[in-house]
Every structure is written in C-alpha cells, then in structure tokens.
C-alpha positions as CSV (number, residue, x, y, z in Angstrom):
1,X,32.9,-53.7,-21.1
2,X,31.8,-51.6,-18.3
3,X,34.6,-49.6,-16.7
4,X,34.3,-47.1,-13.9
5,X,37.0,-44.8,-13.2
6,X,36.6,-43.1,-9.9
7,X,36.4,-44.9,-6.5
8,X,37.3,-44.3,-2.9
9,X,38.0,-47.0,-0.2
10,X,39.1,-46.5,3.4
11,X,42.2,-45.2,2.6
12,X,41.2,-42.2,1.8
13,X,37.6,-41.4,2.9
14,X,35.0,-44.3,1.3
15,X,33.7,-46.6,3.8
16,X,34.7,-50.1,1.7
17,X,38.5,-51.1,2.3
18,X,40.1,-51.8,-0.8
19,X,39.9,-55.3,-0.7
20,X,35.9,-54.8,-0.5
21,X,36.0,-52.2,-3.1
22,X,37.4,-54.6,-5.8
23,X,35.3,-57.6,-4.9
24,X,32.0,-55.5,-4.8
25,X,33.3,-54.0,-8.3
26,X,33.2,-57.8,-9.5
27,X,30.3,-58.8,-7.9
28,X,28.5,-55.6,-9.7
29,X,29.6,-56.2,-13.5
30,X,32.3,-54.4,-13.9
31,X,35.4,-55.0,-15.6
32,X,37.4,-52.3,-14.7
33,X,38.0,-50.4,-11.8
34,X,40.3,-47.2,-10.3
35,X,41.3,-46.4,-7.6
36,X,41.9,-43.0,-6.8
37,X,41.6,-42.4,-3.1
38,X,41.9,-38.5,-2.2
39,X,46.2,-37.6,-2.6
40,X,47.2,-41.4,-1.3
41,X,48.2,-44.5,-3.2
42,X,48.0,-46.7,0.2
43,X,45.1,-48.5,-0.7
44,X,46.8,-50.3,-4.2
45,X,48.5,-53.0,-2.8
46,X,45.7,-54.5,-1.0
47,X,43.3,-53.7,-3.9
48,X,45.9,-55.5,-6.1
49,X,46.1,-58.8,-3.7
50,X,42.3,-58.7,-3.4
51,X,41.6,-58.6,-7.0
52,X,39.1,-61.1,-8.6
53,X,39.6,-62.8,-11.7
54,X,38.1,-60.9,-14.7
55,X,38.4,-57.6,-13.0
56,X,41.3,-55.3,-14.5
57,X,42.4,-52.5,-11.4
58,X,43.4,-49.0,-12.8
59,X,45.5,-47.5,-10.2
60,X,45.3,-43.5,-9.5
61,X,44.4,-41.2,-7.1
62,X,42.5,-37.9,-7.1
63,X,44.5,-34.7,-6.3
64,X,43.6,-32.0,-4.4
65,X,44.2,-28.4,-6.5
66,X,43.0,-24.8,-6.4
67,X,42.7,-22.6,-9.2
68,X,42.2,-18.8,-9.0
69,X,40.9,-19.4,-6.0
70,X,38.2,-22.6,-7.1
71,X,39.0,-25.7,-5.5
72,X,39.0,-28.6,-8.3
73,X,40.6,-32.2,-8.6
74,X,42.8,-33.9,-10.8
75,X,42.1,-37.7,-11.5
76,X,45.3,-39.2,-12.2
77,X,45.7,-42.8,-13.4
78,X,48.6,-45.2,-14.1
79,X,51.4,-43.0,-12.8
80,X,54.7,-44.3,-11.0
81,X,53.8,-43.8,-7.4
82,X,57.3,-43.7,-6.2
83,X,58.1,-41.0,-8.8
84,X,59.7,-38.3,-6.4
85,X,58.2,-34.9,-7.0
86,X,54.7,-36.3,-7.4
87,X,55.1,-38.4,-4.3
88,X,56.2,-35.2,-2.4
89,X,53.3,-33.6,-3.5
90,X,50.7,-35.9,-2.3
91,X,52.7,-36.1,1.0
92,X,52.7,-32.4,1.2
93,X,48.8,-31.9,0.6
94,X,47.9,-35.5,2.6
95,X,50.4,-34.0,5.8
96,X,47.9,-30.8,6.1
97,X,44.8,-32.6,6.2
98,X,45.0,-33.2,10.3
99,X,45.6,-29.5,10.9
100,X,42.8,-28.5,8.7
101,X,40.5,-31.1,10.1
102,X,41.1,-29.5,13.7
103,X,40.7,-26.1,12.5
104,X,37.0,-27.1,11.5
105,X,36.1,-28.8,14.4
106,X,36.8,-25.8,16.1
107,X,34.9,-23.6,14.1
108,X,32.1,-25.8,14.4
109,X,32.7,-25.7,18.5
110,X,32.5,-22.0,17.8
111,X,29.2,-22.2,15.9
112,X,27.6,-24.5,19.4
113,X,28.2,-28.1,17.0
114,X,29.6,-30.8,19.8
115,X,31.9,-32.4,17.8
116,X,35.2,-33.3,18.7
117,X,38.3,-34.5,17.1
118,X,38.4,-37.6,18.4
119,X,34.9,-38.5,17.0
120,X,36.3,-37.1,13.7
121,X,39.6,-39.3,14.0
122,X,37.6,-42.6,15.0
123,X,35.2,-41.7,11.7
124,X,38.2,-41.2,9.2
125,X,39.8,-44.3,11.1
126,X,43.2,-44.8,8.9
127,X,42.1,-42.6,5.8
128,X,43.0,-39.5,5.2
129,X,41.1,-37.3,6.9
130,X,39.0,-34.8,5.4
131,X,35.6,-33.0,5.1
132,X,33.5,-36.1,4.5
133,X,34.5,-37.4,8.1
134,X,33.6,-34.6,9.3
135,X,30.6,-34.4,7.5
136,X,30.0,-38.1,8.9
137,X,30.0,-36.3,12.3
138,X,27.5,-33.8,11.6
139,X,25.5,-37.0,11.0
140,X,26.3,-38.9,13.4
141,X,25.7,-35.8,16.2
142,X,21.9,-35.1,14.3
143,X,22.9,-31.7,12.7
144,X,22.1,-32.8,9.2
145,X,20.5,-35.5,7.4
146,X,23.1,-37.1,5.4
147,X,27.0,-36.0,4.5
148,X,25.6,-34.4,1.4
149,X,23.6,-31.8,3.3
150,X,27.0,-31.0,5.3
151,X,28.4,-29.6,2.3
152,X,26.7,-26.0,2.5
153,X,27.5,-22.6,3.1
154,X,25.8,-23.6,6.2
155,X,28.3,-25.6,7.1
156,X,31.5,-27.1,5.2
157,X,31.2,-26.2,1.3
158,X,33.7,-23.9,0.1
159,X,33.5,-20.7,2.0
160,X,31.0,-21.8,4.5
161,X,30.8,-20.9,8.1
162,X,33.0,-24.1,9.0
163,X,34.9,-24.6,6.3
164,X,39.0,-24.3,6.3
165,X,41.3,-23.5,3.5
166,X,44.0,-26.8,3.0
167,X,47.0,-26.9,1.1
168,X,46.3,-27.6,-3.1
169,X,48.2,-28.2,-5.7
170,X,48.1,-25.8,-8.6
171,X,46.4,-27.7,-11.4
172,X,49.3,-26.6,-14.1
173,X,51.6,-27.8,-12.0
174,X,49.5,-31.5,-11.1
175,X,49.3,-31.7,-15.0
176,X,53.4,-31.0,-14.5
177,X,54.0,-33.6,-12.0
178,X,51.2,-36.3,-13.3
179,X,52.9,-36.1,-17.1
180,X,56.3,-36.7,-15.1
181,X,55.4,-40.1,-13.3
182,X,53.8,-41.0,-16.9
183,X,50.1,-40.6,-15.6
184,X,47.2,-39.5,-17.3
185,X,45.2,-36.7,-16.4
186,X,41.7,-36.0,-16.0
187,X,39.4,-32.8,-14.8
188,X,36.8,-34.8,-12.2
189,X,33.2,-32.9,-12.3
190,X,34.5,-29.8,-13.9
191,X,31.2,-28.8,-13.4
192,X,29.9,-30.0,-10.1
193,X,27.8,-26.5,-9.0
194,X,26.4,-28.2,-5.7
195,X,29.6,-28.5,-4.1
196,X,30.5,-24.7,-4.8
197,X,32.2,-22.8,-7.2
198,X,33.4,-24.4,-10.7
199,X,36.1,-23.3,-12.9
200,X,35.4,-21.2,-16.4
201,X,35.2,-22.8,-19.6
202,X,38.0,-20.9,-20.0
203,X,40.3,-22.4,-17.5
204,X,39.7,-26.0,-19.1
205,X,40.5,-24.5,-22.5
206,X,43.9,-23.8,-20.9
207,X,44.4,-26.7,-18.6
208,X,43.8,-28.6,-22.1
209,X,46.5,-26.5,-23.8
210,X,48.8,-27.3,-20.9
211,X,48.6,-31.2,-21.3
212,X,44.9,-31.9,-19.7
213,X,43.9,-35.7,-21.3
214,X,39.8,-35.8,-20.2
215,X,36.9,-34.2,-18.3
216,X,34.7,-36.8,-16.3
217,X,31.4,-35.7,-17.8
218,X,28.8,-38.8,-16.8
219,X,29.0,-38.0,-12.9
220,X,26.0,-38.2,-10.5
221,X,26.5,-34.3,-10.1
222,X,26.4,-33.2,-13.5
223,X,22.2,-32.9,-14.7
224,X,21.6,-34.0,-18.6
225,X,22.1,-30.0,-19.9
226,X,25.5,-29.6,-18.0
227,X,26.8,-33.4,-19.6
228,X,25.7,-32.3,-22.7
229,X,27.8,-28.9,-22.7
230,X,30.8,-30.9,-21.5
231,X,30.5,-33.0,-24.2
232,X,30.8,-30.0,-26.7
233,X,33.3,-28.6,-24.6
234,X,35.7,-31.7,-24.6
235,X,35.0,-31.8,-28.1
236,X,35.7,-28.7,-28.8
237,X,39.3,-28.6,-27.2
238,X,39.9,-33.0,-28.3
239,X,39.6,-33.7,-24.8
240,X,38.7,-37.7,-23.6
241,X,35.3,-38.1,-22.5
242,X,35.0,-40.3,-19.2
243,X,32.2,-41.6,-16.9
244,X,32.5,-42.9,-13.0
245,X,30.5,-43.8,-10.1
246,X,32.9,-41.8,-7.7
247,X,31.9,-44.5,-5.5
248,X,32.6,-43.5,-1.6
249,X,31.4,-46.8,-0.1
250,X,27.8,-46.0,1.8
251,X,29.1,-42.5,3.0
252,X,27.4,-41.3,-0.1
253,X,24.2,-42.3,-2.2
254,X,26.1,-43.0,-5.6
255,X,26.5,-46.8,-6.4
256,X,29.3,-48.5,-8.6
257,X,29.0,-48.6,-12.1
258,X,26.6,-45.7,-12.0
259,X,28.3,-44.3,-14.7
260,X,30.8,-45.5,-16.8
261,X,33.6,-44.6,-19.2
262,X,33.6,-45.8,-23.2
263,X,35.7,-48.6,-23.4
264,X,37.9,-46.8,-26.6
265,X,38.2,-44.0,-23.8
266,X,39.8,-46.3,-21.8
267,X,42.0,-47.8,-24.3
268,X,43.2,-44.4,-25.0
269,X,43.9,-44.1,-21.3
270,X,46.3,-46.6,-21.3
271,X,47.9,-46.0,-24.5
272,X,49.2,-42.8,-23.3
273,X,50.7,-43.9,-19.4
274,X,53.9,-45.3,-19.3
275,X,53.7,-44.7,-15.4
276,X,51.9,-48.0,-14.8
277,X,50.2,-50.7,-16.4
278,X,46.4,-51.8,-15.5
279,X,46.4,-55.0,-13.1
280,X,44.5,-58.2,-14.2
281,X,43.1,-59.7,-12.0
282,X,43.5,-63.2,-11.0
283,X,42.0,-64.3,-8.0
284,X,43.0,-62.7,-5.0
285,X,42.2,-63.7,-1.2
C-alpha cells in the first residue's frame, strides 16, 4: 500500500481542488490519501464525491499552533468536524487569516514590494488565505524565484521583515480539542529548520506525555540525519512514525507520494479515531 498523509487543495492554499487532488492521488499509485487543508474541512465533501475507486480518503486538517513562541502544526485526522469546540477553534484561527494577510501586504507596501490585496485575494481565490498566496505574489510581481524563496527573514518566514503574527492554537490544547472530536494527532515536520525556528526535543517529549500519537518524519524538509534522529526520538517517547508528500498542488516542488506512511502506521491510525471513519472510494464524478 502506499499512503500519503498530508495534502492541500484549493480550500486551503494548494493549487488542485479537491476533486483534482483525489483523482491525481489515483492516477499516481496511491491508495490512501488525507486531506488536511490549513484549519478548514471545506474541501471533504467534494473530495469525498470525487473519489475514485481503490483510493481510501483520510479526512483531517492541519492546525495552526504556537508554542513558547515557535509556530508548529498539528495534523489531525478522522475527527468529527462538527464537534463544537474544535469547530470553533478552526473558525477562530481561519476568521484571522484576512486581517493578517492585509497586515503583510502592507508591510511589504512599506518595504517598496507593489503588491496589493486584491492580487493576494484573486491568488488564494476561495482558500484560506495565508502566507503562500502571498508568497505566490512575490512571484508573480518578480521579487523572488519561487514561493519557497518567499519564506525568508527577507521576507515572510517567521520573524521576517514582512511577516505578521496570526492567531494559533496552543498545541496542548489542539491535542485537547483533536482527542475530543476522536481525532488523531500528529506533530507535522517537527523539525523543518528552513521555515524557521523548530520546537525542543523537549517540547515533543511533553506534547507526547499530553496525548501526541505521531511525528511526520519522511518529509521533503527533513535531510537523512534530522529523519534519522526523529526516528530515535519517536522511538524513544512510543510515538507513530508517518511519511507524506505535503502536497500543495504546483505552488510548491514536492509531488504526491513523495513520501509515504507504513501501512501498520496507518492501521494504528485508524484504530485509535472514533471521530471518523476513512472513505472508500467508489467511483466518483
């Protein structure tokens, strides 16, 4: 079986609506998918009516949180999206994405960048907005490269000239609301240097005390030396090891099924939620 577990489509901010998303996932092998669009469930229905025969859909979503300062996300997978304080949550963090969005255009208005909101708002279209449309901008208007080399201290990485603080969730209290809907949690590139600053081994230790399930280890931003200390780590504290593309459609250079998660890992995955079941597919539109 090969089984990613971390995706984005248009509703939050990949480029593939979720219709696309699960037919390319078919058309590329796999046989399992999630869908964990940034602090939304919107795109599950149509990813549910779209679904191919022989793919199973994992639904999720990744959640935006902060610890001691350190922005990190929360996968979380098969919980009940209609549970109430998780679904206030999401609503609460998703609801201060436009302000923050504005607040960085200006700041790149006061740094001479050209961009507007509107350019932003056609970009993210009906995601959520967020840094990557922006990013997309920056692109679009020549300032860098690629979305990747937005995400600097140049520009919009964590404490850089442009970037704006937004409401997130502390990660106790994600693990808190996630265990409530009967979801699943898991720590996405604990260790992902590039995109700023990472949380201590220490903090994982206690996020695992508090109810963590997994780390995503295999992800394009962890090198060979950082998966291999993850492993130890997750082994260490009898965490669940999993692997993903964190597919974002062609807004970004990873491709599905880049890497993937062990299919026990999986099984485990749905052992434990009681939230929400995977979805077979069975030949959608």
């Amino acid at each position: 079986m090969r089984i990613d577990l971390h995706t984005h489509s248009t509703a939050s901010d990949g480029t593939d609506t979720p219709a696309q998303l699960v037919r390319k996932a078919a058309a590329t092998g796999l046989d399992v998918v999630a869908l964990t669009d940034h602090d939304t469930t919107r795109g599950h229905a149509e990813a549910v009516a779209a679904l191919p025969e022989g793919l199973t859909l994992v639904t999720g979503a990744e959640l935006s949180c902060r610890l001691d300062g350190v922005s990190m996300h929360m996968l979380a997978y098969l919980f009940d999206p209609e549970e109430p304080a998780l679904l206030a949550e999401r609503e609460l963090v998703r609801d201060d994405r436009v302000p923050r969005a504005r607040a960085m255009v200006a700041r790149l208005n006061e740094l001479g960048v050209p961009v507007t909101w509107e350019q932003v708002a056609r970009i993210a279209g009906d995601g959520s907005v967020g840094r990557p449309h922006v990013a997309s901008a920056l692109v679009e208007l020549g300032v860098v490269p690629t979305v990747n080399d937005a995400f600097t201290q140049d520009w919009l990485a964590d404490g850089g000239r442009a970037h704006v603080e937004k409401h997130e969730t502390d990660p106790f209290e994600a693990l808190r609301l996630i265990k409530g809907a009967g979801g699943v949690a898991v720590f996405a590139h604990p260790a992902a240097a590039k995109r700023g600053r990472t949380v201590s081994e220490t903090a994982i230790a206690d996020l695992a005390a508090a109810g963590l399930d997994g780390i995503e280890v295999d992800h394009m931003d962890h090198d060979a030396e950082t998966r291999a200390r993850l492993r130890g780590t997750a082994k260490e504290l009898g965490l669940l090891v999993t692997g993903s593309s964190d597919y974002h459609g062609s807004r970004k250079t990873c491709v599905l099924g880049e890497y993937t998660t062990d299919p026990e890992v999986y099984g485990e995955i749905t052992r434990r939620a009681f939230g929400a079941f995977p979805v077979p597919g069975a030949g959608g539109a």
